[in-house]
NUROTI-870700 format. One line per 2 residues: number of its first residue (from 1); for each residue y, x, z of N, C-alpha, C. Coordinates in steps of 0.02 Angstrom, whole numbers. Example, Ala and Ser with C-alpha at 12.3 -4.5 7.8 and 13.67 -1.06 7.14 Angstrom:
1	-284,660,390,-225,615,390,-165,660,390 ~ -112,642,354,-53,684,357,2,645,394
! end
This chain:
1	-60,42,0,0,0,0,63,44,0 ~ 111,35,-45,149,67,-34,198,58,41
3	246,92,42,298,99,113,370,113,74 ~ 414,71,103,487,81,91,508,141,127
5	494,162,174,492,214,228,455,243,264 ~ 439,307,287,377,331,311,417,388,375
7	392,376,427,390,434,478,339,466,502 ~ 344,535,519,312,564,522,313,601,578
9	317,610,656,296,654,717,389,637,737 ~ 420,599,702,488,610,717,526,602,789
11	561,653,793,596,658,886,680,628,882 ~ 685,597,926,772,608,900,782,626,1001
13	816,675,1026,815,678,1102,904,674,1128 ~ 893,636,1177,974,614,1196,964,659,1276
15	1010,680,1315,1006,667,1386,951,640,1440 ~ 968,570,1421,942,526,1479,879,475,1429
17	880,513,1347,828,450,1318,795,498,1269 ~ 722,477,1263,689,528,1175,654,460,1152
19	669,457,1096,646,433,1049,587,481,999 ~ 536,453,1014,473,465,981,415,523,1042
21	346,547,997,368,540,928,338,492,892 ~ 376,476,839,370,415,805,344,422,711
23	257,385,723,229,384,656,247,335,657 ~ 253,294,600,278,232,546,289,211,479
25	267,175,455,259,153,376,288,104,385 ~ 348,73,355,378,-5,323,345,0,253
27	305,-57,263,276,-89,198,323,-117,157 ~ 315,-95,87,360,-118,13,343,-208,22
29	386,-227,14,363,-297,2,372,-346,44 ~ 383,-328,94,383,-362,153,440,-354,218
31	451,-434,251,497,-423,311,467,-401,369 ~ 505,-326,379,456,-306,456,514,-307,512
33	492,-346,566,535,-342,635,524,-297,666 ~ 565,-266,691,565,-217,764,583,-253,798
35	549,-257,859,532,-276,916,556,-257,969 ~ 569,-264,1023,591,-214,1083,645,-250,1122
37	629,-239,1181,686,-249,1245,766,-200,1249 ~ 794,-235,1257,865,-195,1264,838,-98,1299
39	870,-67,1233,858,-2,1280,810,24,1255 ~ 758,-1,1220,699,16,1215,692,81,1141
41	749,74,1113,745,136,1048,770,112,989 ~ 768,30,974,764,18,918,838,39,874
43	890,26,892,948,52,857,941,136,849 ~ 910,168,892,912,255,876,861,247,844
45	810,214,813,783,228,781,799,219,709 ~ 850,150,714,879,127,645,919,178,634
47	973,207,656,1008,263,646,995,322,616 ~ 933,357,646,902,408,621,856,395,560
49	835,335,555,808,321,455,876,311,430 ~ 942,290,450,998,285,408,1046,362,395
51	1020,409,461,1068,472,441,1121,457,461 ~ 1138,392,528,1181,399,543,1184,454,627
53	1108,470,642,1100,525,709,1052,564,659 ~ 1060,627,668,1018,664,643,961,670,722
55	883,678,673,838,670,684,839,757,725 ~ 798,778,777,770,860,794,709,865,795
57	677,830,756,609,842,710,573,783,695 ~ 506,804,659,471,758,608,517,750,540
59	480,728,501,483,696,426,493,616,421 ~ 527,610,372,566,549,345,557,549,275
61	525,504,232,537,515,160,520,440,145 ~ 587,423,97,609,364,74,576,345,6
63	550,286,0,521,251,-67,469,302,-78 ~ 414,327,-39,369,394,-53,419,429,-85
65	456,459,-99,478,524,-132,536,556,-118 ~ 582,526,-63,640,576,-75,660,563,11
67	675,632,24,656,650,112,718,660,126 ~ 815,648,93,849,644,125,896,589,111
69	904,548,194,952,471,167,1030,482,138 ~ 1036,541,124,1094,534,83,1090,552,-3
71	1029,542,-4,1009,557,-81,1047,517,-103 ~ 1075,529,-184,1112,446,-206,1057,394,-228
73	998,407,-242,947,352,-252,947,325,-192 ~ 939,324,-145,918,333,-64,992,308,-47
75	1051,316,-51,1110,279,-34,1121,227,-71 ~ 1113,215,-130,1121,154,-168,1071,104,-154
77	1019,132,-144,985,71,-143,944,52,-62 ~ 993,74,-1,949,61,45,1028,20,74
79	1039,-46,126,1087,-89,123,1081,-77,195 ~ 1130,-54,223,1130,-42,312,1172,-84,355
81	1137,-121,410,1212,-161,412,1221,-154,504 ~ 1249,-101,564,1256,-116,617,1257,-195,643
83	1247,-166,707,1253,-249,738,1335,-261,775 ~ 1398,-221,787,1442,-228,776,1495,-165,752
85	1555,-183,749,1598,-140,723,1580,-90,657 ~ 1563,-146,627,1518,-112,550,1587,-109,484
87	1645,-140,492,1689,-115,466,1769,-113,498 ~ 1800,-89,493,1864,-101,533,1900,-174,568
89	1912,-150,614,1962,-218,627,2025,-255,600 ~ 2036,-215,556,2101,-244,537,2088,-264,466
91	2009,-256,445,1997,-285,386,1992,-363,368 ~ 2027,-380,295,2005,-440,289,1935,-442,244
93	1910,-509,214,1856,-509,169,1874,-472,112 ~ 1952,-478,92,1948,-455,36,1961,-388,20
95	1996,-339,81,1975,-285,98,1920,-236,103 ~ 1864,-288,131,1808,-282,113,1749,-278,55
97	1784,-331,19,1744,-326,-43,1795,-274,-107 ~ 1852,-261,-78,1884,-204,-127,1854,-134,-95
99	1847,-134,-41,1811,-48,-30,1748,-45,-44 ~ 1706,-124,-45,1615,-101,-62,1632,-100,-139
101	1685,-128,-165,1682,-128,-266,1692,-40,-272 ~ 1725,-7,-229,1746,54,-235,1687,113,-208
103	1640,89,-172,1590,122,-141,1533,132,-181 ~ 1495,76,-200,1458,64,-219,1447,-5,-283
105	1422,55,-341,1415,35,-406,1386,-61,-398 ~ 1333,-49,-361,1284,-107,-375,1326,-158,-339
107	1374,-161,-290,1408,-221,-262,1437,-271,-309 ~ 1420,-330,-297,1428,-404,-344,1487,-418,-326
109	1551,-419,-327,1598,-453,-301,1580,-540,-298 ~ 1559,-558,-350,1545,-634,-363,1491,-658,-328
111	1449,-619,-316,1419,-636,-258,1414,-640,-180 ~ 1481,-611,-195,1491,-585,-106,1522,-659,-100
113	1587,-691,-163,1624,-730,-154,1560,-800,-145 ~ 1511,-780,-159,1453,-852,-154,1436,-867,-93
115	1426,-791,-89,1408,-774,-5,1428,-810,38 ~ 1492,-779,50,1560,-809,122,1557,-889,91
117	1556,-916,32,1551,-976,41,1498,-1007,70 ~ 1434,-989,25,1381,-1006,70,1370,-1013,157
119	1394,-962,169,1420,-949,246,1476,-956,288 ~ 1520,-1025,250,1573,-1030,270,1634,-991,302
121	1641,-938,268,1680,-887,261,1753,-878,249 ~ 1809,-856,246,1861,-846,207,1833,-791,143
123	1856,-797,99,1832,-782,39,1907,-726,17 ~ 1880,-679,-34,1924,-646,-55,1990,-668,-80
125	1985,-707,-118,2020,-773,-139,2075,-827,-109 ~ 2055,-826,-44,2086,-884,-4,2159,-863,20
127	2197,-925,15,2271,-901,42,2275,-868,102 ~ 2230,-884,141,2256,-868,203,2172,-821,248
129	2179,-762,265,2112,-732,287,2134,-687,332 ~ 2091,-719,390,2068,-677,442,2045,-616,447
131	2073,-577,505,2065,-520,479,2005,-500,542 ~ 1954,-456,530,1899,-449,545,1896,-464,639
133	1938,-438,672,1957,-424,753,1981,-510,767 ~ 1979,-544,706,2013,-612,742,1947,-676,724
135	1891,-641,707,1833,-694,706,1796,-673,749 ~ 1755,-747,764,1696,-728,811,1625,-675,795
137	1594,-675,854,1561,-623,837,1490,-639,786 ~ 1478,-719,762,1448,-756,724,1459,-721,662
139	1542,-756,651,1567,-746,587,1580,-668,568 ~ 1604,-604,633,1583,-547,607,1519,-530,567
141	1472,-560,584,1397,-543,564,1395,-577,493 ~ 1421,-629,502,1425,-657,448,1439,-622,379
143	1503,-601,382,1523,-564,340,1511,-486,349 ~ 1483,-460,393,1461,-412,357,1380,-429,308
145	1333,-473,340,1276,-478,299,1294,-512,213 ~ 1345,-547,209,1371,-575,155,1408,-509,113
147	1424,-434,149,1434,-398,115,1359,-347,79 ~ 1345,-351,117,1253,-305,121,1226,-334,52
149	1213,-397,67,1179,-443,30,1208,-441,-38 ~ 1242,-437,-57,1299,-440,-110,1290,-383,-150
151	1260,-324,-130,1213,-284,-181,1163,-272,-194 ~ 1167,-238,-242,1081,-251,-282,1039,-180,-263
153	1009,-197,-198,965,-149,-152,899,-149,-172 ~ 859,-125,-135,784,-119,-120,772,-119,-62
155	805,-91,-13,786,-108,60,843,-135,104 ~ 846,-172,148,889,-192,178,847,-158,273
157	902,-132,310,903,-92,367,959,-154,403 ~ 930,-202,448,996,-228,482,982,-217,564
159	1041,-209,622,1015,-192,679,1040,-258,702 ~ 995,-295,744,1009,-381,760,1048,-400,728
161	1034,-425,671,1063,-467,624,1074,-541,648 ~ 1021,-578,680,1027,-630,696,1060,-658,796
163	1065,-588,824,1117,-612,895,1139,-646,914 ~ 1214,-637,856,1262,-684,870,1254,-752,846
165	1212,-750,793,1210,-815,759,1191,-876,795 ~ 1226,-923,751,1211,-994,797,1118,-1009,764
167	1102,-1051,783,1029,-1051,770,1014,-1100,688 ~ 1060,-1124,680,1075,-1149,601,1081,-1086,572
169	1106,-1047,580,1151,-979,538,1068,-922,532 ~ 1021,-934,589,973,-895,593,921,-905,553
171	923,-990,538,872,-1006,483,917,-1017,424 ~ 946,-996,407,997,-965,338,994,-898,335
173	987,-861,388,955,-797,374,886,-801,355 ~ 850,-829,382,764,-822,347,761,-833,293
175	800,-877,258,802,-904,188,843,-861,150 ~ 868,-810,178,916,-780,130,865,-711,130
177	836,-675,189,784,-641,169,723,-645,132 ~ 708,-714,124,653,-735,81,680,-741,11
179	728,-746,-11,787,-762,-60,777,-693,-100 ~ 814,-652,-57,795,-574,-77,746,-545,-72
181	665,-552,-26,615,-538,-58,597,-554,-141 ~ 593,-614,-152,599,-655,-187,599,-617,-283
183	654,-587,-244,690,-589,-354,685,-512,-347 ~ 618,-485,-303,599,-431,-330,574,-392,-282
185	468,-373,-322,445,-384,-267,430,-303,-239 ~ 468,-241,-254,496,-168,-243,531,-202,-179
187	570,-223,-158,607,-248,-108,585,-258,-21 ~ 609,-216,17,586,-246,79,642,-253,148
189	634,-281,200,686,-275,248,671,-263,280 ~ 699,-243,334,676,-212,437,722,-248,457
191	722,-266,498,789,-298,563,748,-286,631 ~ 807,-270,676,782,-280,742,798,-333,772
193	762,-350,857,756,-411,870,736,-397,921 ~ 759,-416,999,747,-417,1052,728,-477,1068
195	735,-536,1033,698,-625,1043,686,-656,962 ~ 623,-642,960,609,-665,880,602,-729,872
197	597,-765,912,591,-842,933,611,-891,855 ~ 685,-863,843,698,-873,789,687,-875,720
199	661,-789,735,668,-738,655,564,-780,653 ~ 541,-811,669,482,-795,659,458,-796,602
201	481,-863,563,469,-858,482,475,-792,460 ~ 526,-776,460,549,-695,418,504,-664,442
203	465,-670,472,432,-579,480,361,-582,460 ~ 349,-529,419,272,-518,394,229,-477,434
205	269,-402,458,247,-361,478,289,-351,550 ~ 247,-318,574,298,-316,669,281,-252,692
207	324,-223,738,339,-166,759,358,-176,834 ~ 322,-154,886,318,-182,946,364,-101,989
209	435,-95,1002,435,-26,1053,446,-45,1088 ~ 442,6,1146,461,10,1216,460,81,1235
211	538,101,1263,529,171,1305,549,223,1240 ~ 535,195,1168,570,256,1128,504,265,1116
213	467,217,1106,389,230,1068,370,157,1034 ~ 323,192,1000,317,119,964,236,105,971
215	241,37,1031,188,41,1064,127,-12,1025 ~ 147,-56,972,87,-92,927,118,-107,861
217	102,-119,814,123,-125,751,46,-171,713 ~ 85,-216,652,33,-227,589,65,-299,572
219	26,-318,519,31,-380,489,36,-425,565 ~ 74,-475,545,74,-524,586,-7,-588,586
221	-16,-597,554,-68,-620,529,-119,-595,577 ~ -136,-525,560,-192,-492,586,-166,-475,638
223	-122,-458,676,-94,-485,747,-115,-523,784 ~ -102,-589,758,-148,-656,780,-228,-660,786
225	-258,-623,732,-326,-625,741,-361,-574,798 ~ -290,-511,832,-319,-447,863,-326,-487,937
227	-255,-535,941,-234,-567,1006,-253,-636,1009 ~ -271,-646,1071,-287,-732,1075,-255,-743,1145
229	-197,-811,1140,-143,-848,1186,-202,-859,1244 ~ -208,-866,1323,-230,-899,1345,-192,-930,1418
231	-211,-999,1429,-179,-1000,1502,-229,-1080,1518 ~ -234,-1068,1617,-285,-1118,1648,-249,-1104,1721
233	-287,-1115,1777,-294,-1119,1825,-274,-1076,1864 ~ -227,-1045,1902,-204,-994,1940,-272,-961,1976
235	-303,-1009,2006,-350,-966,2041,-409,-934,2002 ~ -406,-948,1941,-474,-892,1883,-433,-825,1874
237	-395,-800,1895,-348,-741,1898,-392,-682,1925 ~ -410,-683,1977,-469,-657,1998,-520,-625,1948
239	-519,-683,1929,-584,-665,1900,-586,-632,1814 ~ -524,-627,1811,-514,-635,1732,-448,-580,1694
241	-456,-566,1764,-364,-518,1761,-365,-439,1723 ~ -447,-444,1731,-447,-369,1696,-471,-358,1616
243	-484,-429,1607,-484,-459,1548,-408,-470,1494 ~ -348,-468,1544,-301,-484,1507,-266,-422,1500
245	-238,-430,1440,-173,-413,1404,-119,-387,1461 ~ -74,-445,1481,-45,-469,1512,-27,-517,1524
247	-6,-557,1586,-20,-612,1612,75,-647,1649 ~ 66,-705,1658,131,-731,1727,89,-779,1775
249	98,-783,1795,67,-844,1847,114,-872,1916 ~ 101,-948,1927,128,-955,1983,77,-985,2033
251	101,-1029,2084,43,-1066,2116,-24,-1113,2078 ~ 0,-1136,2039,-30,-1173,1998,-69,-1155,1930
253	-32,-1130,1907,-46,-1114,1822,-63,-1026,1807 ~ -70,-992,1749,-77,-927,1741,-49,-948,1673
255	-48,-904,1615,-49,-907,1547,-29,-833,1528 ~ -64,-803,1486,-46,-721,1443,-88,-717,1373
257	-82,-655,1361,-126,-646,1308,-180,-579,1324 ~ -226,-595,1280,-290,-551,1282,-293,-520,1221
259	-353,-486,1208,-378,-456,1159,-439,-515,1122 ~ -431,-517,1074,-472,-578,1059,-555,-549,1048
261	-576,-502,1071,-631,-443,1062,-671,-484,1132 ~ -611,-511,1169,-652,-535,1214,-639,-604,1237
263	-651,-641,1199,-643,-709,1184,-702,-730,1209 ~ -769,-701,1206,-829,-755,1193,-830,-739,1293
265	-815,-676,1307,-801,-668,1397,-754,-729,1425 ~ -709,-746,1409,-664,-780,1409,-692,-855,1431
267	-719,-880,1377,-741,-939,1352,-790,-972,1405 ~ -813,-912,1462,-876,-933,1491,-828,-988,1563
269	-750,-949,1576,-714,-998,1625,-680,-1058,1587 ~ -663,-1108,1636,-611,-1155,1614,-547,-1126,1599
271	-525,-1100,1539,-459,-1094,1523,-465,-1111,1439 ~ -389,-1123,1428,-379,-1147,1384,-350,-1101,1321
273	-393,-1095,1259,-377,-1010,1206,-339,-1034,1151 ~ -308,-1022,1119,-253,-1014,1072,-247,-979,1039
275	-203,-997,974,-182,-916,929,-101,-935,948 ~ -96,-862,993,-36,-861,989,26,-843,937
277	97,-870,951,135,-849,908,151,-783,919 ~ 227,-790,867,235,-700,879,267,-679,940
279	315,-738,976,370,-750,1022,316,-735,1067 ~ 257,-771,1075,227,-763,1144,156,-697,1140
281	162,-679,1084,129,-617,1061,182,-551,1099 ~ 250,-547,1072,307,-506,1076,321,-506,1173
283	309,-573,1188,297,-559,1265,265,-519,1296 ~ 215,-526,1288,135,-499,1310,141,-431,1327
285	133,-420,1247,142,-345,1226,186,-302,1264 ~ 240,-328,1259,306,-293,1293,300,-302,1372
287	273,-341,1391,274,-363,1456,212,-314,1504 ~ 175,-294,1449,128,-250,1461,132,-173,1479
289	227,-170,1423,232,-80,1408,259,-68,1480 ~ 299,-143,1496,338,-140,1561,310,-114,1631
291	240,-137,1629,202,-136,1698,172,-65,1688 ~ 151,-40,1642,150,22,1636,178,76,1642
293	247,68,1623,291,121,1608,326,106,1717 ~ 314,43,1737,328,69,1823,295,107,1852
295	206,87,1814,152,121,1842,170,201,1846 ~ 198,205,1788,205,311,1794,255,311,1867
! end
């Protein structure tokens, strides 16, 4: 299968945080989420595939073939979008779409102007436009993804794209990433996501960190078939706890996820098995790196 991006042993080391090291493949073709709790790596990781932190080791090589993100193949066609202060404050839209016409060849102006409409926007066009520091932090996102989108990429890199968004605006993002899968199938996206609750449509492939590691990854699909949802009776806890994944429980109830390897173990108590989603998959998992990473 091919990979839009590939890492290889990669370190990036701060002070008080290291990131990696970190193997990874983004599959061509497909929307992959990063995953992760506040803190957990995912923006230093977006950074260092964008060349906006240089990496202090491992390998990086873009579309299989070209190992630096400022290649101009590799700048034109990879679409980066922070999660704030991604263009000036004192910019308007149409400021905006005059420096991406000046940046970059492949930017649509006419599409950007479809865009902000689509997304209820001030438009390049309009008498009267806000200037970037005087919209909300919705409509910042807004228009920067209405600028991203607006050229003719191959990969799209966004860091919580969907945050600020109102939850209408989030399933206009799924449809606008499926939009751009869509009309070409070289094409893939990453976004990160600390509550996928939302993004769940959009995502094909998932990327689970914690701690500046990347602690599960794969098809979502086959995700579901590795993990099985379960929850019953507080008091089968006992009996069943070393069986799980990870778990919550209160007086009454339990519910977590397992390994579905041991389903037919499972099956022999009263509890109740499931395929879980990704939201309560993305729990688990993470909820798991948590109790571990106290354990050290």
């Amino acid at each position: 299968m091919k990979h839009s991006i590939k890492l290889t042993d990669v370190v990036k080391k701060y002070k008080d945080f290291t990131l990696g090291e970190i193997n990874l493949e983004i599959p061509c073709g497909f929307s992959t989420a990063l995953i992760g709790s506040n803190g957990a790596g995912k923006t230093t990781l977006l950074d260092v595939m964008c060349k906006i932190s240089e990496k202090n080791s491992g390998d990086i090589t873009y579309f299989e073939k070209y190992k630096e993100a400022d290649d101009d193949y590799v700048r034109n066609n990879i679409g980066y979008c922070a999660s704030n202060n991604f263009f000036p404050a004192e910019w308007t839209s149409k400021k905006v779409a005059d420096v991406m016409e000046i940046a970059f060849d492949n930017f649509d102006k006419k599409k950007f102007i479809k865009l902000c409409e689509r997304m209820k926007l001030d438009t390049p066009d309009s008498k009267k436009k806000k200037k970037i520091m005087k919209l909300s932090d919705g409509n910042k996102m807004r228009l920067y993804l209405a600028a991203i989108l607006a050229r003719n990429t191959k990969f799209l890199i966004l860091d919580e794209p969907a945050s600020a968004l109102d939850p209408l605006m989030r399933d206009m993002l799924c449809d606008m990433f499926r939009e751009y899968l869509t009309e070409d199938e070289e094409r893939s996206v990453l976004f990160s996501t600390h509550n996928i609750a939302d993004m769940e449509f959009a995502t094909d492939y998932a990327v689970f960190m914690a701690n500046g590691k990347v602690i599960e990854k794969g098809f979502v699909e086959e995700l579901k078939e590795k993990y099985i949802m379960v929850h019953g009776s507080a008091e089968l806890i006992a009996n069943i706890s070393d069986k799980l994944v990870s778990y919550t429980s209160n007086k009454t109830m339990f519910e977590g996820i397992a390994l579905a390897e041991n389903k037919s173990q499972l099956e022999k108590y009263d509890i109740a098995i499931e395929v879980p989603t990704l939201q309560q998959l993305s729990v688990g998992i993470l909820r798991k790196a948590e109790k571990d990473n106290e354990v050290k």
